[in-house]
C-alpha positions as CSV (number, residue, x, y, z in Angstrom):
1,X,0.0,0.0,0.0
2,X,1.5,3.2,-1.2
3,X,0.4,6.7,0.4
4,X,0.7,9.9,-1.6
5,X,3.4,12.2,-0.5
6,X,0.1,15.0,0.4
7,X,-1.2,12.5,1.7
8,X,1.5,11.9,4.0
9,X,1.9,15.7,5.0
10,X,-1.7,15.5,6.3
11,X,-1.3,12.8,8.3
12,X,2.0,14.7,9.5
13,X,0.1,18.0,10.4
14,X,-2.7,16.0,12.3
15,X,0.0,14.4,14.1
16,X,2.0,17.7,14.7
17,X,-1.7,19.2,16.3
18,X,-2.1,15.7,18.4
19,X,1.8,16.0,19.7
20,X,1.4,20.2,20.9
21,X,-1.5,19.4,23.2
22,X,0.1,17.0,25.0
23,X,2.0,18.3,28.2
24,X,4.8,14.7,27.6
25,X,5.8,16.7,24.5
26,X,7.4,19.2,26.3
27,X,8.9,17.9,29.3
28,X,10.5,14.1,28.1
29,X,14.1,14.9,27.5
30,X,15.3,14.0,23.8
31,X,17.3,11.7,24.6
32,X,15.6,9.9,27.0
33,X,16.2,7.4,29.9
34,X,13.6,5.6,30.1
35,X,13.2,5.4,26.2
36,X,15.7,2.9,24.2
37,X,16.5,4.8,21.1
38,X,17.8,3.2,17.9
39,X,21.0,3.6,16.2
40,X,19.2,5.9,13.5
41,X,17.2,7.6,16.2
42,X,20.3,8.9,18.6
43,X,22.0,9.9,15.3
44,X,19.1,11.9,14.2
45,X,18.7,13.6,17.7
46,X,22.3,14.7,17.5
47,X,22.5,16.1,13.8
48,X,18.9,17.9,14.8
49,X,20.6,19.2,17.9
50,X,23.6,20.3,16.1
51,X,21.7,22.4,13.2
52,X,19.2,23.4,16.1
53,X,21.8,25.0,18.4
54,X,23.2,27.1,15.3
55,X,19.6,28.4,14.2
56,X,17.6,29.1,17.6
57,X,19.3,32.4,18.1
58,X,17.5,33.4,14.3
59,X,14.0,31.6,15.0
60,X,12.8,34.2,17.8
61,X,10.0,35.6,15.5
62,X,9.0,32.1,14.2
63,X,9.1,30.5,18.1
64,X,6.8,33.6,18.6
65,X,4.7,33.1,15.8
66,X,3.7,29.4,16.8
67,X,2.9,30.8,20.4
68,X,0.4,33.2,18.8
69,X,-0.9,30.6,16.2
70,X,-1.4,27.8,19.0
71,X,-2.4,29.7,21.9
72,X,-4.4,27.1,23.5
73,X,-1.6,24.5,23.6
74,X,2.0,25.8,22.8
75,X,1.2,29.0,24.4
76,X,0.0,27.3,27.9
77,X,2.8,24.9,27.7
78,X,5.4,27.6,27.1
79,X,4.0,30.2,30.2
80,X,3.5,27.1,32.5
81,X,7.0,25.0,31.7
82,X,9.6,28.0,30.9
83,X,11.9,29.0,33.7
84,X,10.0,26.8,36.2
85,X,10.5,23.4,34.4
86,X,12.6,24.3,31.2
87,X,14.8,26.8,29.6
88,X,13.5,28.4,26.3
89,X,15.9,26.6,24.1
90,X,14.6,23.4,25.9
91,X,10.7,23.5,25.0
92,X,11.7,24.6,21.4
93,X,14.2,21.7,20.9
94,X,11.4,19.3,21.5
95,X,8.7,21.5,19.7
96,X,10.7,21.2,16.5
97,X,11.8,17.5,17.0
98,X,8.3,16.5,17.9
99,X,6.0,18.7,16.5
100,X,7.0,20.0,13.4
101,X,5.9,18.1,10.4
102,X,8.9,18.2,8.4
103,X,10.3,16.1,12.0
104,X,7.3,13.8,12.0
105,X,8.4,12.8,8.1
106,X,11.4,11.9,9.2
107,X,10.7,9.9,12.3
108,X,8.2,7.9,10.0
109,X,10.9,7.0,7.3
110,X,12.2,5.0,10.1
111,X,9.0,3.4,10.8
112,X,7.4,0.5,8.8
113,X,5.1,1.7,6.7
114,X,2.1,-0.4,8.4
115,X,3.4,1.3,11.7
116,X,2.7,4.5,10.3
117,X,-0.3,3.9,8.9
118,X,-2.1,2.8,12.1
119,X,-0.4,5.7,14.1
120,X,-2.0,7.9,11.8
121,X,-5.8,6.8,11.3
122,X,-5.8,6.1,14.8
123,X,-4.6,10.0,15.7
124,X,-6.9,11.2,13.2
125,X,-9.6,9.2,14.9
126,X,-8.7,11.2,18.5
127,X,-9.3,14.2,16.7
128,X,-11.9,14.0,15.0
129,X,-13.8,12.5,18.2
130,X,-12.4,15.8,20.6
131,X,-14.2,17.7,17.1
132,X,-16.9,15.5,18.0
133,X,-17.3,16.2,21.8
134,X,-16.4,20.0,21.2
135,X,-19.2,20.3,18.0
136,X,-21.9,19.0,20.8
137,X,-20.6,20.5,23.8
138,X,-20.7,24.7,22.3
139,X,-23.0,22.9,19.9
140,X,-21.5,23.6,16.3
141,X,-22.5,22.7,13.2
């Protein structure tokens, strides 16, 4: 079974929605303790970390930006886990590892494709029941 590259990019940015509400996204360290990484995976943290240390000092605006576009979830997250929990290059390293799509493509190249596809429709199906609950609960159409 073969998904279309926009395909693919949807399923990204529905994931990238599902991973900014949740408060784990934020606070699990990259390379993680408790998670067993793969060869590929640790090797991929470090070249991300490497390009991300160079660029943060030029993605003020854009960090900015995403605050403003995602009030709701990066926002909160940011005002609740900056200086109490996390440094600002801290929460940003694991927005744009987790969150961004471009990231999520990448992660998923390392997946199996039937891994993938199951991750996806079955984040798709979270959102669309929380549209669901939301449409009856302020009673949308």
């Amino acid at each position: 079974m073969k998904i279309s590259n926009m395909m693919l990019e949807l399923l990204a940015n529905a994931e990238a929605n599902n991973r900014r509400s949740q408060r784990e996204t934020y606070l699990e360290p990259l390379r993680s303790q408790i998670t067993e990484h793969s060869q590929e995976e640790m090797e991929r943290i470090e070249e991300f970390l490497f390009d991300f240390s160079r660029d943060i000092t030029n993605m003020k605006g854009e960090c900015d930006k995403i605050r403003r576009e995602y009030p709701e979830t990066v926002g909160v997250f940011y005002n609740d886990l900056v200086s109490r929990s996390l440094s600002h290059e801290e929460f940003w390293q694991r927005y744009f590892y987790r969150c961004h799509p471009d990231s999520i493509l990448k992660e998923w190249a390392l997946l199996d494709i039937r891994q993938k596809v199951d991750l996806s429709l079955k984040n798709c199906r979270d959102s669309l029941n929380t549209l669901t609950v939301k449409r009856k609960l302020f009673r949308i159409s």
